[in-house]
Biopython code that builds the backbone (N, CA, C, O; Angstrom):
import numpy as np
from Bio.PDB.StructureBuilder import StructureBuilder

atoms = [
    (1, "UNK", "N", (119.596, 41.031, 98.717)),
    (1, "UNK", "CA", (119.929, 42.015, 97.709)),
    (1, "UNK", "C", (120.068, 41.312, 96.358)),
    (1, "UNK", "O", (120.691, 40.256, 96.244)),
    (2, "UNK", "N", (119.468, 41.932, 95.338)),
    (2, "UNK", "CA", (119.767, 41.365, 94.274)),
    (2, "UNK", "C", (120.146, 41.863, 93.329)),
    (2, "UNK", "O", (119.679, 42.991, 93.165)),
    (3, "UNK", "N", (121.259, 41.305, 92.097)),
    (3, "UNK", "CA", (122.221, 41.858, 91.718)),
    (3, "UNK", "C", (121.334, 41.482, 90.098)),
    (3, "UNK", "O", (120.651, 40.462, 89.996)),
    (4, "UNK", "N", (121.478, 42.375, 89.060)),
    (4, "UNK", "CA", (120.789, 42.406, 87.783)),
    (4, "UNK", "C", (122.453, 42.389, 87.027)),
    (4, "UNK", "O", (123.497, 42.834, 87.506)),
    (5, "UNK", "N", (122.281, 41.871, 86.020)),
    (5, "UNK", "CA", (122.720, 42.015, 85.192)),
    (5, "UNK", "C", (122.882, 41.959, 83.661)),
    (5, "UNK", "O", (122.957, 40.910, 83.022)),
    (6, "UNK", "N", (122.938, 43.447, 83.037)),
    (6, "UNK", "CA", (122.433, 43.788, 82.119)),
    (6, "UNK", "C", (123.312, 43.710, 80.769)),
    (6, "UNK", "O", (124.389, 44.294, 80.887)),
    (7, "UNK", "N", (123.126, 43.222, 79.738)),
    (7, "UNK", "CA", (124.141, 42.714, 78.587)),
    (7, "UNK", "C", (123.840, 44.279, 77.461)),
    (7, "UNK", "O", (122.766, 44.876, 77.531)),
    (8, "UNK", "N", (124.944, 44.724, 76.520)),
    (8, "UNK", "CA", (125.256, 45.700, 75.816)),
    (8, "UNK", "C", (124.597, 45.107, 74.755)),
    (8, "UNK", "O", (125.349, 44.303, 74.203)),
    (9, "UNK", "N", (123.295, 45.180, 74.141)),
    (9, "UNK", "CA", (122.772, 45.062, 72.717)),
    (9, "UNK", "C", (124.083, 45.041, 71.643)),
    (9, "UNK", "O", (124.891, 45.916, 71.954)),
    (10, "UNK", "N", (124.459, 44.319, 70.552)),
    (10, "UNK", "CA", (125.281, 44.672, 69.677)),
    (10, "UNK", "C", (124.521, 44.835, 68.527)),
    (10, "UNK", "O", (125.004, 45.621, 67.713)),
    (11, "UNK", "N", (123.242, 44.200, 68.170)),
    (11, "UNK", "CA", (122.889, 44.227, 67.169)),
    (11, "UNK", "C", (121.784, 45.298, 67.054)),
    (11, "UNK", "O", (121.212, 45.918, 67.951)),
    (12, "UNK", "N", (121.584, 45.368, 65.273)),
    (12, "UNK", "CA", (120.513, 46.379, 65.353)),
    (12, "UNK", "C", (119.536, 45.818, 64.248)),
    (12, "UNK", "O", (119.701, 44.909, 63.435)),
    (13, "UNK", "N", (118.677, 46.489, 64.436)),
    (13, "UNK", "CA", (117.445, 46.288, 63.124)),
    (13, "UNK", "C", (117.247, 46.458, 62.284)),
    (13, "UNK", "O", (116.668, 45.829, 61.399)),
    (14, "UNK", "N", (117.959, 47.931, 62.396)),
    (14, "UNK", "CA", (117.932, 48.967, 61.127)),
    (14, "UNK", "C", (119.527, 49.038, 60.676)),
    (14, "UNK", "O", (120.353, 48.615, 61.484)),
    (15, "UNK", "N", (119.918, 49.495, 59.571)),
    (15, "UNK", "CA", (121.807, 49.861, 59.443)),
    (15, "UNK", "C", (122.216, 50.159, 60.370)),
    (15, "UNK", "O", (121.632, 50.345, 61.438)),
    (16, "UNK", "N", (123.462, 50.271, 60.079)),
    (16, "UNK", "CA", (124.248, 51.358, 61.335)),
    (16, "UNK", "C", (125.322, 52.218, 60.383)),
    (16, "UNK", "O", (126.010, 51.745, 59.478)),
    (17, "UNK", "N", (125.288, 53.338, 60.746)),
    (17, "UNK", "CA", (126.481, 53.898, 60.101)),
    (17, "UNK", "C", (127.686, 53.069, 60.513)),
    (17, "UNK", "O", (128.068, 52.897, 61.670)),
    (18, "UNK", "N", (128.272, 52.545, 59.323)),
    (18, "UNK", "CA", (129.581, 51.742, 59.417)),
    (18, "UNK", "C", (129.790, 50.999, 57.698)),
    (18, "UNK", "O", (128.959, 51.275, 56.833)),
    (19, "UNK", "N", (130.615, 50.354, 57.486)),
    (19, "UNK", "CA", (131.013, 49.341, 56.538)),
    (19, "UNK", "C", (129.458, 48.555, 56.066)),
    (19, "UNK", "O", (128.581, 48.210, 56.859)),
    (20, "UNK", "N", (129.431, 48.432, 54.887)),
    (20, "UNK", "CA", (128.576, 47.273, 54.651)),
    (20, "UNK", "C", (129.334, 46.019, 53.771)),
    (20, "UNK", "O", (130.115, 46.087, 52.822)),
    (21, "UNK", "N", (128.788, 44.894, 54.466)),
    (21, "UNK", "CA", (129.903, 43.870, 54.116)),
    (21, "UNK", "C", (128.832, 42.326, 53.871)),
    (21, "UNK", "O", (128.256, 41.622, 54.700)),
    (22, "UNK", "N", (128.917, 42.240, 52.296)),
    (22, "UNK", "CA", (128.413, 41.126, 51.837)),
    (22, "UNK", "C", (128.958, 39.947, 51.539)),
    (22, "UNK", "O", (129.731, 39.764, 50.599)),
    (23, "UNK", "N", (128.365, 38.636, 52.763)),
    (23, "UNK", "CA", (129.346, 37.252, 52.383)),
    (23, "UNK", "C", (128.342, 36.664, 51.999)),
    (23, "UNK", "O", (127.166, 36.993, 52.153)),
    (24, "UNK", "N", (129.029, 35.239, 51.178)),
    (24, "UNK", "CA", (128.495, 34.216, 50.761)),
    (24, "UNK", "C", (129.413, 33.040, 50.459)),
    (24, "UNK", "O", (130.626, 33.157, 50.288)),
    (25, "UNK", "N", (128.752, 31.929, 50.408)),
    (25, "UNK", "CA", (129.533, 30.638, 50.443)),
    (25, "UNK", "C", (128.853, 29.550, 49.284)),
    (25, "UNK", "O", (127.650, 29.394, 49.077)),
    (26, "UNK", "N", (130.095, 28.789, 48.536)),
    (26, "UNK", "CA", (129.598, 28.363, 47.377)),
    (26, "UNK", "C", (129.982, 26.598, 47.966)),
    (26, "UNK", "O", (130.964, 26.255, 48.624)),
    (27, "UNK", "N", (129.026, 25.860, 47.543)),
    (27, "UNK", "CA", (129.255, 24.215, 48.033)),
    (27, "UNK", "C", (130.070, 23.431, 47.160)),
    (27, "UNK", "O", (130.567, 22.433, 47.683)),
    (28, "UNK", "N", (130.409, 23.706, 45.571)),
    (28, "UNK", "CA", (131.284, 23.452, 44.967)),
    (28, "UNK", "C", (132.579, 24.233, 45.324)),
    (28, "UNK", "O", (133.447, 23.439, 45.686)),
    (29, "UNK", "N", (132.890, 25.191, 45.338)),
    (29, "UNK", "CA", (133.762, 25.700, 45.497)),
    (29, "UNK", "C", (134.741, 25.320, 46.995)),
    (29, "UNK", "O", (135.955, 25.126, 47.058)),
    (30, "UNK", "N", (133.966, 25.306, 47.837)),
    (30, "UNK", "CA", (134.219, 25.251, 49.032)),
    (30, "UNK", "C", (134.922, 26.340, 49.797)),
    (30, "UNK", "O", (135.819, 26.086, 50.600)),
    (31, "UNK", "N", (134.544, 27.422, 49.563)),
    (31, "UNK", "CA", (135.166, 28.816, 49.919)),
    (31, "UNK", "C", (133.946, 29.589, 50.462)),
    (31, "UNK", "O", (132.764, 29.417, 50.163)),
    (32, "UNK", "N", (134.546, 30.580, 51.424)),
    (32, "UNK", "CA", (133.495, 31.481, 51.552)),
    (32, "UNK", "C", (133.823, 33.232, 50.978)),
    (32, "UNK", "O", (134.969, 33.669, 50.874)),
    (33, "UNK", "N", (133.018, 33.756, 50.774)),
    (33, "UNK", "CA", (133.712, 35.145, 49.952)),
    (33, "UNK", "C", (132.736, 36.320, 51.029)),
    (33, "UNK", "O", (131.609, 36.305, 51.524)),
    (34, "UNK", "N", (133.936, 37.292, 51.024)),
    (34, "UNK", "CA", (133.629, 38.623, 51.763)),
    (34, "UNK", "C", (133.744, 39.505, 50.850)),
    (34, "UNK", "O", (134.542, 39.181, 49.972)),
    (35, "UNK", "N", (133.113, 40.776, 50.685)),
    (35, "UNK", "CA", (133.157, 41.843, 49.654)),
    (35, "UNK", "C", (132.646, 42.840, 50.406)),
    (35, "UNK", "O", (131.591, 42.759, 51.035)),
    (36, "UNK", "N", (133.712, 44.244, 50.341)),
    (36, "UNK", "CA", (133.096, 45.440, 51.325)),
    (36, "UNK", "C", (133.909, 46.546, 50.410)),
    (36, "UNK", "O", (134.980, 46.413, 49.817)),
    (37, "UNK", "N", (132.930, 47.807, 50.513)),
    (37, "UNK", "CA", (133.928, 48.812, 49.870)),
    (37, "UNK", "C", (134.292, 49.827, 50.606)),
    (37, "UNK", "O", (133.624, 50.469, 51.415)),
    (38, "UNK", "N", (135.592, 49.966, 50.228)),
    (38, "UNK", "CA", (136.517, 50.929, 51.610)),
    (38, "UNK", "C", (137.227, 51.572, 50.701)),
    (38, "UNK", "O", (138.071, 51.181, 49.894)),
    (39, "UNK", "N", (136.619, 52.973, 51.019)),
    (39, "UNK", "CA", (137.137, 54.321, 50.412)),
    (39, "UNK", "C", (136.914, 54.848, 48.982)),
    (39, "UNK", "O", (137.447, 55.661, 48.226)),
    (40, "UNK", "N", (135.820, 53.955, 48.972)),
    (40, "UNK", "CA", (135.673, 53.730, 46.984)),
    (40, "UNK", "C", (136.374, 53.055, 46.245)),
    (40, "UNK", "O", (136.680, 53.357, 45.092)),
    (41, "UNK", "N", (136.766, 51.862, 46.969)),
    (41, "UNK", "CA", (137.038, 50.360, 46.131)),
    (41, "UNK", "C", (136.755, 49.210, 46.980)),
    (41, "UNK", "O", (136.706, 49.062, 48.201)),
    (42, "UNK", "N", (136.619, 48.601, 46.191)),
    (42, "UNK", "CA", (135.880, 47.160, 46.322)),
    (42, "UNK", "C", (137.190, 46.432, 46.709)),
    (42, "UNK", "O", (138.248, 46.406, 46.081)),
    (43, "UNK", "N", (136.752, 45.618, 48.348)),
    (43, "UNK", "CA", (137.422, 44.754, 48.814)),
    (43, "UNK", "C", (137.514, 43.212, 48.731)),
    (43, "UNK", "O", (136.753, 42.984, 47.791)),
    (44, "UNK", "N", (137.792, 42.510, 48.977)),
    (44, "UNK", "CA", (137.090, 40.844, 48.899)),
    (44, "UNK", "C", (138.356, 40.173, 49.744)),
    (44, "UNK", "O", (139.498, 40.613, 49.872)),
    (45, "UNK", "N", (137.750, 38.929, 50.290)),
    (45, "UNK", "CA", (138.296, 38.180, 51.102)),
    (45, "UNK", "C", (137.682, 36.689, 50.637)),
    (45, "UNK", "O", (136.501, 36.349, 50.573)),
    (46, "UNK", "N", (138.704, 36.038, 50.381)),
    (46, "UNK", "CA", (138.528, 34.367, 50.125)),
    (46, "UNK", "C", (138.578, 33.698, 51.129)),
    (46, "UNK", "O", (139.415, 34.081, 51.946)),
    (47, "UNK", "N", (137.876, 32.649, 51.449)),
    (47, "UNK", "CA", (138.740, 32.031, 52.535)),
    (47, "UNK", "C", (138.287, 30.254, 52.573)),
    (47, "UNK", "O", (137.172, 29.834, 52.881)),
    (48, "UNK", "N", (139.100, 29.678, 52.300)),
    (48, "UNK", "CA", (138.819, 28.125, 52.461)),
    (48, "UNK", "C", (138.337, 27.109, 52.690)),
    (48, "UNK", "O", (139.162, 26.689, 53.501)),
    (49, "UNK", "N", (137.674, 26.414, 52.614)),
    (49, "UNK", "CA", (136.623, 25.510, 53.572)),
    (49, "UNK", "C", (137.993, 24.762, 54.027)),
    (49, "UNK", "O", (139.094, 24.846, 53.481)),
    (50, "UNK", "N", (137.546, 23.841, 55.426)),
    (50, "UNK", "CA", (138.467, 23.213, 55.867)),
    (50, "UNK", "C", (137.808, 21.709, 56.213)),
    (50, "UNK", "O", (136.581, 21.710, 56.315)),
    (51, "UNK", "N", (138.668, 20.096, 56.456)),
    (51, "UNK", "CA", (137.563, 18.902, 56.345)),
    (51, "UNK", "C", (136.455, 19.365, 57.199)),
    (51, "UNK", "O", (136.545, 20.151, 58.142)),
    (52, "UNK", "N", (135.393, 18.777, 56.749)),
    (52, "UNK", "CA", (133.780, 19.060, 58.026)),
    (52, "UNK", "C", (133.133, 19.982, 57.789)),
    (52, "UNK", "O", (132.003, 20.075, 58.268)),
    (53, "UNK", "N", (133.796, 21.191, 56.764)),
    (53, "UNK", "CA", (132.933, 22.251, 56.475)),
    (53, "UNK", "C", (131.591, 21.814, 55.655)),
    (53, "UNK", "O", (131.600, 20.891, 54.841)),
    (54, "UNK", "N", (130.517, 22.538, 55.950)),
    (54, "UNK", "CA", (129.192, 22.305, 55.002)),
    (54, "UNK", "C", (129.048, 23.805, 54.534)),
    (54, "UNK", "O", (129.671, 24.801, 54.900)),
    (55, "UNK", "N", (127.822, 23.626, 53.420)),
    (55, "UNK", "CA", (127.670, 25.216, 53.058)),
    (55, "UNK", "C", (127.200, 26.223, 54.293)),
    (55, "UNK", "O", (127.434, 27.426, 54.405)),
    (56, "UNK", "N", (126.666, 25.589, 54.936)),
    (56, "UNK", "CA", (126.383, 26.342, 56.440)),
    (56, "UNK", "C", (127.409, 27.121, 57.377)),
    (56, "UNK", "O", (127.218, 28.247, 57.836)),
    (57, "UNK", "N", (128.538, 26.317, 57.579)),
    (57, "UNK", "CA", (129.312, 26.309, 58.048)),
    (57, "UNK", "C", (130.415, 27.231, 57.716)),
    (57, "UNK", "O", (131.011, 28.100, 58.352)),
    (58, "UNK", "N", (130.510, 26.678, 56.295)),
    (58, "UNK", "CA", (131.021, 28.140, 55.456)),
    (58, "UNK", "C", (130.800, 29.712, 55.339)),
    (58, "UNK", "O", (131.566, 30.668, 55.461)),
    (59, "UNK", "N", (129.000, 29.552, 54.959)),
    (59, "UNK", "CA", (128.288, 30.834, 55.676)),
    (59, "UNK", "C", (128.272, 31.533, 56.968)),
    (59, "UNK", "O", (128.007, 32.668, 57.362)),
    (60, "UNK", "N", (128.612, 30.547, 57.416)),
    (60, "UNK", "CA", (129.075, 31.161, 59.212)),
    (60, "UNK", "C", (130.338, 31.956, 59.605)),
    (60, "UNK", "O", (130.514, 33.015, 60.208)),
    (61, "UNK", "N", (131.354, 30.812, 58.893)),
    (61, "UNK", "CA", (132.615, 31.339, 59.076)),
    (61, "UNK", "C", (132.823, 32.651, 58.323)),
    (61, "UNK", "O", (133.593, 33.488, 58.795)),
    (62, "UNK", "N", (132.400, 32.798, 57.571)),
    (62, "UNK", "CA", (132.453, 34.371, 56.453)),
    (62, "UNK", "C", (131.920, 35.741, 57.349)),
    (62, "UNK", "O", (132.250, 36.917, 57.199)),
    (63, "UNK", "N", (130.964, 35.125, 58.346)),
    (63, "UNK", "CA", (130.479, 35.762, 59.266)),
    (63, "UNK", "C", (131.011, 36.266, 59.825)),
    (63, "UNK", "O", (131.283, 37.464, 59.747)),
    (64, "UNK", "N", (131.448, 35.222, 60.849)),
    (64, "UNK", "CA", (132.250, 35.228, 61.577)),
    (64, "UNK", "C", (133.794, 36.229, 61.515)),
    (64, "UNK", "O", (134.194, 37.252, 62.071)),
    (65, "UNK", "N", (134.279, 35.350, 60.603)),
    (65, "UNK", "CA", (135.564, 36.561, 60.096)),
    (65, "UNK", "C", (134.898, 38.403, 60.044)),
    (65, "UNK", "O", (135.324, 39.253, 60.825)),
    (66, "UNK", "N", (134.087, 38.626, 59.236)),
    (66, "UNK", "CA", (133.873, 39.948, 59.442)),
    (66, "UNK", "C", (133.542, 40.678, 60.443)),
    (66, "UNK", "O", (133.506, 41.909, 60.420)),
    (67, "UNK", "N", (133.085, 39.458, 62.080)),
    (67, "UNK", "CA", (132.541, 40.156, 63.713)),
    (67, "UNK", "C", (134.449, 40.122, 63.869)),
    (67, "UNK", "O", (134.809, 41.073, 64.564)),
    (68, "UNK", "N", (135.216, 39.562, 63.553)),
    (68, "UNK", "CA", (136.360, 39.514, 63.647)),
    (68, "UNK", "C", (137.018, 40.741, 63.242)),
    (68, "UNK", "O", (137.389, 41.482, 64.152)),
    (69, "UNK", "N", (137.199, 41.039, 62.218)),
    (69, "UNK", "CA", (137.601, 42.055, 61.520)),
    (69, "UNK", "C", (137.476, 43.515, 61.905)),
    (69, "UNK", "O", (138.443, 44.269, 62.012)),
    (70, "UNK", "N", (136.028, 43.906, 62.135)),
    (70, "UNK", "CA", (135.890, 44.834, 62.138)),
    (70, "UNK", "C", (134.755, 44.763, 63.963)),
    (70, "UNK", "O", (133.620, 45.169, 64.213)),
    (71, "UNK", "N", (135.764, 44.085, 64.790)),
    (71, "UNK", "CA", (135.332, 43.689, 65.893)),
    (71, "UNK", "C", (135.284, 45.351, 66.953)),
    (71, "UNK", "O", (134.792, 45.534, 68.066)),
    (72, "UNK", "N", (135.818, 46.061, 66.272)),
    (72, "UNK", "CA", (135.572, 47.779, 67.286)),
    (72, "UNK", "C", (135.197, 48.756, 66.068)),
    (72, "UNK", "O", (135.553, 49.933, 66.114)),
    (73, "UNK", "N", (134.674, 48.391, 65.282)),
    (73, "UNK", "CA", (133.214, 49.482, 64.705)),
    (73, "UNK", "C", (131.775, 48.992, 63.962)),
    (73, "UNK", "O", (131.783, 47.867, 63.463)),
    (74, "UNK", "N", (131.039, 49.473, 63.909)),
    (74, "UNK", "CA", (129.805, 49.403, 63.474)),
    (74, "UNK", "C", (130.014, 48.852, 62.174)),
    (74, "UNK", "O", (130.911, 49.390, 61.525)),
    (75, "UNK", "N", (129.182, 47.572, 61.450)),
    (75, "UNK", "CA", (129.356, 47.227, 60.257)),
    (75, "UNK", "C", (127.910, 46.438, 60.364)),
    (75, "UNK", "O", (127.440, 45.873, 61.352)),
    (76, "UNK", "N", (127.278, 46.593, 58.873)),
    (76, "UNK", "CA", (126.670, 45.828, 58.180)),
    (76, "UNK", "C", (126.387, 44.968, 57.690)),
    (76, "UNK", "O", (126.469, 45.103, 56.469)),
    (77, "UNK", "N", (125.937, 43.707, 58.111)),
    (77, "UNK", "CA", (126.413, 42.352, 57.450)),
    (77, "UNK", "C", (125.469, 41.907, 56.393)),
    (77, "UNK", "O", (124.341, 41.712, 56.846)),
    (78, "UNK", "N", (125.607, 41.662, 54.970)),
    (78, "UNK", "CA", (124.430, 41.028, 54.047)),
    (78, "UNK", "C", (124.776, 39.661, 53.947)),
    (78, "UNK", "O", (125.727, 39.227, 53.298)),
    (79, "UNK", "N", (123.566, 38.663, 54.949)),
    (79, "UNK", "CA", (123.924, 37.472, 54.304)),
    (79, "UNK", "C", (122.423, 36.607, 53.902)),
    (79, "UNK", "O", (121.468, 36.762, 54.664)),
    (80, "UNK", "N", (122.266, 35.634, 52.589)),
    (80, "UNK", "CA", (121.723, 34.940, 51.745)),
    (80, "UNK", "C", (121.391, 34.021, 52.793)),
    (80, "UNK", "O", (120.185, 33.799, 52.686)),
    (81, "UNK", "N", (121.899, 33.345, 53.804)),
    (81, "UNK", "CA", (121.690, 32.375, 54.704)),
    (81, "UNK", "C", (120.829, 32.635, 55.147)),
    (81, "UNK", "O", (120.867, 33.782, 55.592)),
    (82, "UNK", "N", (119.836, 32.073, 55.311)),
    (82, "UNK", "CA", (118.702, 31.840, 56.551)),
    (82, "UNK", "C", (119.266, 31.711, 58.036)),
    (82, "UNK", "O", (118.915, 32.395, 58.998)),
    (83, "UNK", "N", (120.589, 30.286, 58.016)),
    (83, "UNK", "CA", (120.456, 29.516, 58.351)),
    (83, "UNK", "C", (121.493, 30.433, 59.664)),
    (83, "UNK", "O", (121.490, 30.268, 60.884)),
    (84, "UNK", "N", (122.342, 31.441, 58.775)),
    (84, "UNK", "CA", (123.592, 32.164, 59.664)),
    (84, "UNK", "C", (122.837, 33.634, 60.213)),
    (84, "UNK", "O", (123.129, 34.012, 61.348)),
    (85, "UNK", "N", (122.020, 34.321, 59.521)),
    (85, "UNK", "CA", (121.178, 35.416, 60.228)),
    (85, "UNK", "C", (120.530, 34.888, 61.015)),
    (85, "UNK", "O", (120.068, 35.714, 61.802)),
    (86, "UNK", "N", (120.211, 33.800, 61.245)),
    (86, "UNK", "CA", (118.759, 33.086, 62.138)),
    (86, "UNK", "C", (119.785, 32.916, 63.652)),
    (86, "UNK", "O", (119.483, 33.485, 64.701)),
    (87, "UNK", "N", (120.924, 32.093, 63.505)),
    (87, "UNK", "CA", (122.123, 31.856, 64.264)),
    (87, "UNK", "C", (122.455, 33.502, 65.090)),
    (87, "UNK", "O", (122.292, 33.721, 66.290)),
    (88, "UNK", "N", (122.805, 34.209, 64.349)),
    (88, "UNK", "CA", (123.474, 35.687, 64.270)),
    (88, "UNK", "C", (121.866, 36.326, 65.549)),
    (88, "UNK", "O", (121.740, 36.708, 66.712)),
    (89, "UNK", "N", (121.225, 36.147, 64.663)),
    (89, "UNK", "CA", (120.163, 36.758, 65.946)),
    (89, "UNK", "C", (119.645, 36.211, 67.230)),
    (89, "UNK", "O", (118.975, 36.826, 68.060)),
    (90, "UNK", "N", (120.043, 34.974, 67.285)),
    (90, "UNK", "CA", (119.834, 34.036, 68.754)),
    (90, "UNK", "C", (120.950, 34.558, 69.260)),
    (90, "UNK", "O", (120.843, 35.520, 70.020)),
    (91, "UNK", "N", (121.941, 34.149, 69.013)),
    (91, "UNK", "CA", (122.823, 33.712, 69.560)),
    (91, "UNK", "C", (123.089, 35.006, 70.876)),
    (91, "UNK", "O", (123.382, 34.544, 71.979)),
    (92, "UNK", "N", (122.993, 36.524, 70.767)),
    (92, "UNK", "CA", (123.296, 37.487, 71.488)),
    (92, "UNK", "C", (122.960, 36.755, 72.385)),
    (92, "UNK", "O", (122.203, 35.829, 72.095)),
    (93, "UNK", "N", (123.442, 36.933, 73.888)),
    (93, "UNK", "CA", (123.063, 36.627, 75.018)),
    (93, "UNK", "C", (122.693, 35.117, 75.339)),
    (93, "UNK", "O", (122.371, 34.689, 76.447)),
    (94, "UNK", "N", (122.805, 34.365, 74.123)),
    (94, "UNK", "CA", (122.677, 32.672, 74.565)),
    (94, "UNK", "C", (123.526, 32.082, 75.354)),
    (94, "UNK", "O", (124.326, 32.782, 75.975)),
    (95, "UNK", "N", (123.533, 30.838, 75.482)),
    (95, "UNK", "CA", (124.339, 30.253, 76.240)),
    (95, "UNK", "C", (124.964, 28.687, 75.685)),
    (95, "UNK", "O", (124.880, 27.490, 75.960)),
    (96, "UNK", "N", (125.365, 29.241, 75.110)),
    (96, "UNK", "CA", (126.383, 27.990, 74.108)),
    (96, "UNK", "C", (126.162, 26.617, 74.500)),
    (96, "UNK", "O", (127.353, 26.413, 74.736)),
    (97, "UNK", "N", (125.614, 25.497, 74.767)),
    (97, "UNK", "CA", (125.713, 24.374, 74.956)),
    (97, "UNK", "C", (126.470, 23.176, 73.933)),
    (97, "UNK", "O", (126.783, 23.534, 72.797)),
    (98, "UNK", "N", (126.680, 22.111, 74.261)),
    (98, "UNK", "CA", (128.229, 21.315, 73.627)),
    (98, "UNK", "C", (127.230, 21.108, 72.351)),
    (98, "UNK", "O", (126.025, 20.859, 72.399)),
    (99, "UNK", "N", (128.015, 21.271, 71.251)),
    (99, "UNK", "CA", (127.650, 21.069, 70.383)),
    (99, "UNK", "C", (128.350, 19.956, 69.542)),
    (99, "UNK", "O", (129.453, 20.197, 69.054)),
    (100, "UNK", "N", (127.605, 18.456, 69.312)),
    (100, "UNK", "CA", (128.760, 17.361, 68.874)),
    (100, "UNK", "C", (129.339, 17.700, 67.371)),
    (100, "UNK", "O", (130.237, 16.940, 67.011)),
    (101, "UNK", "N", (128.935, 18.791, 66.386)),
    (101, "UNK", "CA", (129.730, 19.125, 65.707)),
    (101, "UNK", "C", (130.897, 19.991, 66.152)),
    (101, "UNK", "O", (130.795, 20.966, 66.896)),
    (102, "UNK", "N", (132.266, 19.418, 65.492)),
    (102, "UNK", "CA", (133.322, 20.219, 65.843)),
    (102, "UNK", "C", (133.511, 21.023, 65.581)),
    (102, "UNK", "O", (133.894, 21.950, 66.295)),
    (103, "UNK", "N", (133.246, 21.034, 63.924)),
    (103, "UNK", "CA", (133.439, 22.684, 63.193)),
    (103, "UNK", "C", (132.526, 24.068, 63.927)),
    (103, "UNK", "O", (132.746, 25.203, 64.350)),
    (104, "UNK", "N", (131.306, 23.039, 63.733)),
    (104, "UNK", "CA", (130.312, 24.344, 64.538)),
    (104, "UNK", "C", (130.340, 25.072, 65.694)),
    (104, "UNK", "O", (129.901, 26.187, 65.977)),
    (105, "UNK", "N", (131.143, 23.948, 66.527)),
    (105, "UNK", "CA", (131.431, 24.479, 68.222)),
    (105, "UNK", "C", (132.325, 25.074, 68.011)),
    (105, "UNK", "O", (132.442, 25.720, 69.052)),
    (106, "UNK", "N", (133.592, 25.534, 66.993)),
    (106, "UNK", "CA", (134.353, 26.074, 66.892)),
    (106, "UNK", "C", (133.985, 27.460, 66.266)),
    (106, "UNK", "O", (134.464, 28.460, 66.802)),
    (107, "UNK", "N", (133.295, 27.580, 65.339)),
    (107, "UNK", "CA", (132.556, 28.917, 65.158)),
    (107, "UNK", "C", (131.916, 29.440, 65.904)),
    (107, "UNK", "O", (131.932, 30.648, 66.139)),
    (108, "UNK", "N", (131.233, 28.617, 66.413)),
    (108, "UNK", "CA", (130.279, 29.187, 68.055)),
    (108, "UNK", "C", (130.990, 29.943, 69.303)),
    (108, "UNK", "O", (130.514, 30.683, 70.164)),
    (109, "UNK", "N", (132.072, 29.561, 69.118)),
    (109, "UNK", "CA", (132.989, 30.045, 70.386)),
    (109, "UNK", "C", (133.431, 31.461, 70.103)),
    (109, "UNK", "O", (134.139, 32.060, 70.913)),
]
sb = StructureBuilder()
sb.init_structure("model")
sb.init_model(0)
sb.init_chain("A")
sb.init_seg("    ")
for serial, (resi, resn, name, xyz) in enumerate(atoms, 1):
    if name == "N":
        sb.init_residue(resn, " ", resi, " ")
    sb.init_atom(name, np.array(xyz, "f"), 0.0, 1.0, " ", f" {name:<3s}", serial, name[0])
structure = sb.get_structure()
């Protein structure tokens, strides 16, 4: 007998009715910035680089925080990264292997 098992799509192609939420990350600065508008004002979220962060990394975490945030409804993500949409679209259904960066295995999780 064989047993299938089938994973819940999260992502989509097209919008979704929900939040639209634009991050980005600056390499001088060392911050990453969130901006979403809720209810007809403009939101924003700062958030820190920490040691080991790269601009990548940064872009991730900005990500990241917003699958966080708004982790039980539909939202929109705009991001400038190649490097974090490219990530964002593998990753569904991957299978995490050790990654010798720390920061990164820590976003990955």
């Amino acid at each position: 007998q064989h047993q299938r098992i089938e994973q819940k799509i999260m992502r989509s192609e097209v919008p979704v009715k929900g939040d639209t939420v634009f991050t980005d990350a600056g390499k001088k600065s060392k911050r990453a910035a969130i901006t979403w508008n809720a209810g007809g004002n403009w939101q924003s979220q700062l958030l820190p680089g920490v040691l080991g962060d790269s601009l990548q990394t940064l872009e991730l975490r900005a990500v990241v925080w917003v699958f966080q945030q708004w982790q039980d409804a539909p939202v929109n993500i705009v991001s400038d990264s190649l490097y974090v949409v490219g990530t964002v679209v593998r990753i569904e259904g991957a299978m995490i292997k050790m990654v010798k960066n720390d920061r990164l295995h820590s976003l990955l999780l």
